[in-house]
Each structure stands twice: as C-alpha cells, then as structure tokens.
Steps between C-alpha positions, in 0.01 A plus 500: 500500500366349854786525628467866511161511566559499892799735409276790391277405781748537740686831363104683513476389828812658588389791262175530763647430828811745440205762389326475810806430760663804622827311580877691477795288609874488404678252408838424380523375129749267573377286754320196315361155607566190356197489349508840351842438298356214294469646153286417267616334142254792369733733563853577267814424610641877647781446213268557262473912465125612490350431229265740233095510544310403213654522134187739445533753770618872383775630615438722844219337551397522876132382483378261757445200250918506445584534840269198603714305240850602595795359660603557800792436736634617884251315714743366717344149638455422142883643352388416206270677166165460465249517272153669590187376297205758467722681853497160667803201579473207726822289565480134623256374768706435831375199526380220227154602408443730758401898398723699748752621246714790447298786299551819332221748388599863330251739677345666217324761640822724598841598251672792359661569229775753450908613475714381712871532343695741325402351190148589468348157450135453666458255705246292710517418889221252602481292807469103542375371808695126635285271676724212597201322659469596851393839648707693356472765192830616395470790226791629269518746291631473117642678238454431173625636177567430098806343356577513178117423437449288808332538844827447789401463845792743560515566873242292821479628842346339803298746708368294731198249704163618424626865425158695437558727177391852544624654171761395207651786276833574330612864529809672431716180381401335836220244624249584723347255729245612803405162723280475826757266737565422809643715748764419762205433778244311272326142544524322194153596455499824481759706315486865556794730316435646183872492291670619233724285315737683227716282231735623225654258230830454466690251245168309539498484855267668704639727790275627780553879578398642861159657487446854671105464512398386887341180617215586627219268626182321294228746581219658296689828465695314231178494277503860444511669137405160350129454352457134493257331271335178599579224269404160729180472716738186702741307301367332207198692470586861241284778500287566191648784241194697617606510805627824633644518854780635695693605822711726585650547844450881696576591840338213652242395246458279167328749255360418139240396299264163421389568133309868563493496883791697704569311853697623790589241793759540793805281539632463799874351517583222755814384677603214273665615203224501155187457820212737430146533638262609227206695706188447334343672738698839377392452133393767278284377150351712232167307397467584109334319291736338212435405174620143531259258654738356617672812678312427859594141573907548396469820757330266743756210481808816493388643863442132624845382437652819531325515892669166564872605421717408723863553360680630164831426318615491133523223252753604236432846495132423568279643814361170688213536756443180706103499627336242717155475380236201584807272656670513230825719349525662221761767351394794245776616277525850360757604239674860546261715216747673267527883481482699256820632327 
C-alpha cells in the first residue's frame, strides 16, 4: 500500500497539470527509451488473452466502476496487458525506490457506448492516457466489448501527445473522435487545429477513415450551440448543487446566467490559438435579488474569475477556462448541458 501512495499522487498531478496545460504534440508510438520499455511484473504476460472483469459484473455492463477494473492491452511501450485498479496502473519505478514510473489512468469523464459491427453488439470506446514519466501524455483510444460473458479489450489505438479531447461519440457503426492539436506551424505550446478523427472496426482492428469535416482553427466560434454548465470553480474545488450558472458563446460574447441574474460580457479573440480577452469593462448584469443568500457572493467570485480569463480548451469533452487571478492560476471547468430530446 505505500508503495502506491506516491503512485496516486503522481497520476493526480498529472490529472491537474494535463487539465490546465494546453499542450498538442505528435508523436510516433513506436519510438521508446530505454527506460520506457521496462515492464513492470504487474503486468500479464501478452500470451495471456485478456482476461474477464469481476465474476459479479452483468453482462453489457458499461458502467464506469467495470471499466476502472478492466484489462487492457495495445499501449505500445508497455506490449504487454494490464490491469487498471479503481481506472488506475503503475508499472515498475525506473529506478530502485525512486517514483518516476510508467502510469496509466482511464479518463473517466469522457466514453461512448454504441454498434460498431454488423453484428449488433454494443460496445464501449474509452480513452487511457500513458504517462511514461517525462513530459509527455500519450492518449489512446479503446474498444471494449463482451465475450462470452467477459469484458475483451478488443481493439487500442494511439491518438497521440497531449491530444486535447473535444468530443467522443459512436455514430453510424463508426467512432467519432474531435481533438484540439497542433497544427503544422504551432510551438509546442500552443496547439491550434480543431480535428476530426473517424475509426471503423474491422476483425478487431481499428481502421481510420478520411474525415470530410475541415480543420479549422481553436477560436471561440467553436463554442457556439453549446450551453455549458459550470461544474469546477478551479480544479479541486466543485460547485455546490445549488449552484446554477452557465455560458454560452454568441457573436462575440459569453451569455448566461449566475443563479437568477442574466450577464452579457464581450469576448474578444486573440492571435494565439484558444487566447481571449474577457472585457469587463463591456459587461452587462441584471441586479435581482435571489433567494439564496448565498446567490451574491458565487456571482461575485463568477465575474472575478471570469474577468481574468485568459485562454480556453477542452478536457475530455469538457470546456476549460484558464484565469489569472491574485498571482495565481486557476482553470474553471464546464460540462456541455444536455438537450432535451
């Protein structure tokens, strides 16, 4: 048990830096270090065929508790299965007691669930992000399915270093994947295409299929016809279930509401891709009075960090707002709020 103690406290540190980073590289999956093709005697020998999740799981059963236990296979510095415990695996420290190790986390906040062969049996894609150690954040994508009563790792597919996930659906017997990367002129730093990535399975393999939706660039435009519901004042810190504010993104302005108070503010886009310049000085505030005590001071810390924005992005399939407030950064995280059918 201590060993994994710095474990978990190194995979939410990577959980909170990736959050806030706005990183897109590419990488090829085959180039390894040393370092990074030690394996760890956690893992199964890649004989061994993937093996069932717990004895008491149901059949077709997709929920996030199952998938945090599965197996998993495809990660190609490690070549071999592993085994996630409640989402999260750790191999082998690199070096004898030290706590730079290679890591995989399941990011639970994103997957889809769906058809994607002739046969009609629903599926799950859900994405594992690879930290070998260093910089880098390689993300894959996998599919999983049911086997005569057990949960296969079927088919893994690298997408790439610090790939920012937009949006992940399956539609029409194919994968959908929408990522914020990095375009053919971009630092490192700051990724600025907006891609679609398309898969189909075949035999258990997955085959990428040419997309006919554009790249365009990461600009506030993108943020149309989605009302966004805050769910993190900065990360770490949740809103309250009484809270009740959103954004939405029109012609040039954030729009929404802060429990009963409409706001209006003007965004103005910058020349670095996911920039903005929140002018607080083109605000517009209704000034009811709510019913929640409460009401005035979450509307007063809302227009404070929302002044200080500086740059958006997505965190699997989540709106992120970075703010510098007080010398200090902080990111508020918004989930897409889900229409009505």
């Amino acid at each position: 048990m201590k060993r994994f103690i710095p474990v978990f406290i190194s995979i939410l540190t990577i959980y909170s830096t990736t959050l806030m980073a706005a990183e897109v590289t590419t990488r090829d999956p085959h180039a390894s270090s040393s370092q990074e093709n030690q394996q760890s005697p956690l893992t199964l020998s890649p004989q061994i065929p993937p093996l069932s999740v717990p004895v008491d799981s149901k059949a077709d059963d997709y929920s996030l508790l199952v998938l945090q236990q599965a197996y998993y296979h495809g990660i190609d510095d490690i070549g071999s299965t592993i085994h996630l415990q409640q989402g999260l695996w750790a191999g082998e420290p690199y070096q004898p007691g030290g706590n730079v190790m290679p890591q995989v986390m399941l990011l639970s906040d994103l997957k889809a669930t769906g058809v994607l062969n002739v046969n009609n049996d629903p599926m799950a894609v859900v994405l594992l992000n690879y930290s070998p150690g260093g910089s880098g954040q390689f993300l894959y994508l996998a599919v999983m399915a049911y086997r005569d009563g057990k949960l296969v790792n079927v088919a893994t597919q690298y997408v790439g270093d610090r790939v920012r996930v937009k949006g992940l659906v399956i539609k029409n017997h194919q994968i959908i994947l929408d990522v914020i990367q990095a375009g053919k002129n971009d630092p490192v730093c700051c990724p600025g295409d907006v891609a679609r990535h398309i898969w189909r399975l075949d035999h258990n393999k997955l085959v990428e299929i040419p997309s006919h939706q554009p790249i365009v660039r990461l600009t506030p435009a993108i943020l149309a016809n989605t009302e966004w519901q805050l769910e993190s004042w900065r990360y770490g810190d949740p809103v309250t279930s009484a809270s009740k504010i959103n954004l939405r993104y029109i012609n040039g302005h954030f729009v929404g509401m802060v429990d009963c108070n409409n706001y209006t503010v003007t965004v103005k886009s910058l020349l670095q891709p996911g920039a903005i310049d929140v002018l607080e000085q083109h605000a517009a505030i209704t000034e009811r009075k709510c019913d929640d005590p409460l009401a005035s001071h979450r509307q007063k810390r809302y227009f404070e960090q929302l002044a200080a924005v500086t740059q958006f992005t997505y965190f699997a399939g989540k709106l992120a707002l970075t703010y510098q407030l007080d010398h200090h950064a902080g990111v508020m995280i918004f989930s897409a709020k889900k229409t009505q059918s």
